[in-house]
C-alpha positions as CSV (number, residue, x, y, z in Angstrom):
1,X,48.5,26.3,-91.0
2,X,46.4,23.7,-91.6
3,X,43.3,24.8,-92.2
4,X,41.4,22.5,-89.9
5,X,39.2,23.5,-87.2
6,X,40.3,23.4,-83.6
7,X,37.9,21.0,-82.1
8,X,37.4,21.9,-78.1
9,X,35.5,20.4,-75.4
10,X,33.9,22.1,-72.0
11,X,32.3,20.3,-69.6
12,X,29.5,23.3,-68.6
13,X,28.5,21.6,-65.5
14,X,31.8,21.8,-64.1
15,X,31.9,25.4,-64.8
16,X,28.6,26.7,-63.8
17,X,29.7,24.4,-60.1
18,X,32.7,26.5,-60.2
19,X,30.8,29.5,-61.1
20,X,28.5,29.6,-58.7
21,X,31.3,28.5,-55.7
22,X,33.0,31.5,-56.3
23,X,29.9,33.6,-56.5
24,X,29.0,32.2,-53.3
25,X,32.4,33.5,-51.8
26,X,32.2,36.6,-53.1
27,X,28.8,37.0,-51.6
28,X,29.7,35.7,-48.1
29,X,32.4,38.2,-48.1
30,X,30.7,41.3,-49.0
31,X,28.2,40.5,-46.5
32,X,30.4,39.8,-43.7
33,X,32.5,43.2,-45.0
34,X,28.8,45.2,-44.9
35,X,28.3,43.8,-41.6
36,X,31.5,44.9,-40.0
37,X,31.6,48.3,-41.8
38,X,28.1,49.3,-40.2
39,X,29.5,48.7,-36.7
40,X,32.2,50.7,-38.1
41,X,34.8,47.4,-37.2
42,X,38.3,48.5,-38.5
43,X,38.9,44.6,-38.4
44,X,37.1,44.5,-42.0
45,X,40.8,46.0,-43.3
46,X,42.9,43.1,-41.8
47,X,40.8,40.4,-42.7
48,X,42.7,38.9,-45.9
49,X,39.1,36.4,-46.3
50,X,37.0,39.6,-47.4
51,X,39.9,41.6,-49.2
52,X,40.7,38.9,-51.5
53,X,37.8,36.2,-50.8
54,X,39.0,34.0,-54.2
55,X,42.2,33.6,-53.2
56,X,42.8,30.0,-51.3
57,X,45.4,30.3,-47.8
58,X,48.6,28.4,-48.4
């Protein structure tokens, strides 16, 4: 080893934007989910958008 430090850089506007997209998505979904639960819609089960709302189609 060297002994030298690991010198990193973050650009923190880029991950609060990021941050706050998927925060937005998770939101979204567990509102539409609430919605459709309290008419007691099965369709909240086969919706892949509020099961897994961070993961992108295709």
């Amino acid at each position: 080893m060297s002994g030298g430090l690991i010198e990193a850089e973050t650009d923190f506007d880029s991950l609060a934007t990021r941050l706050a997209r998927r925060a937005r998505a998770l939101a979204s979904a567990h509102i539409a989910a609430r919605t459709l639960a309290r008419r007691d819609d099965a369709r909240r089960w086969r919706r892949a958008g509020l099961i897994w709302p961070l993961f992108a189609k295709g």
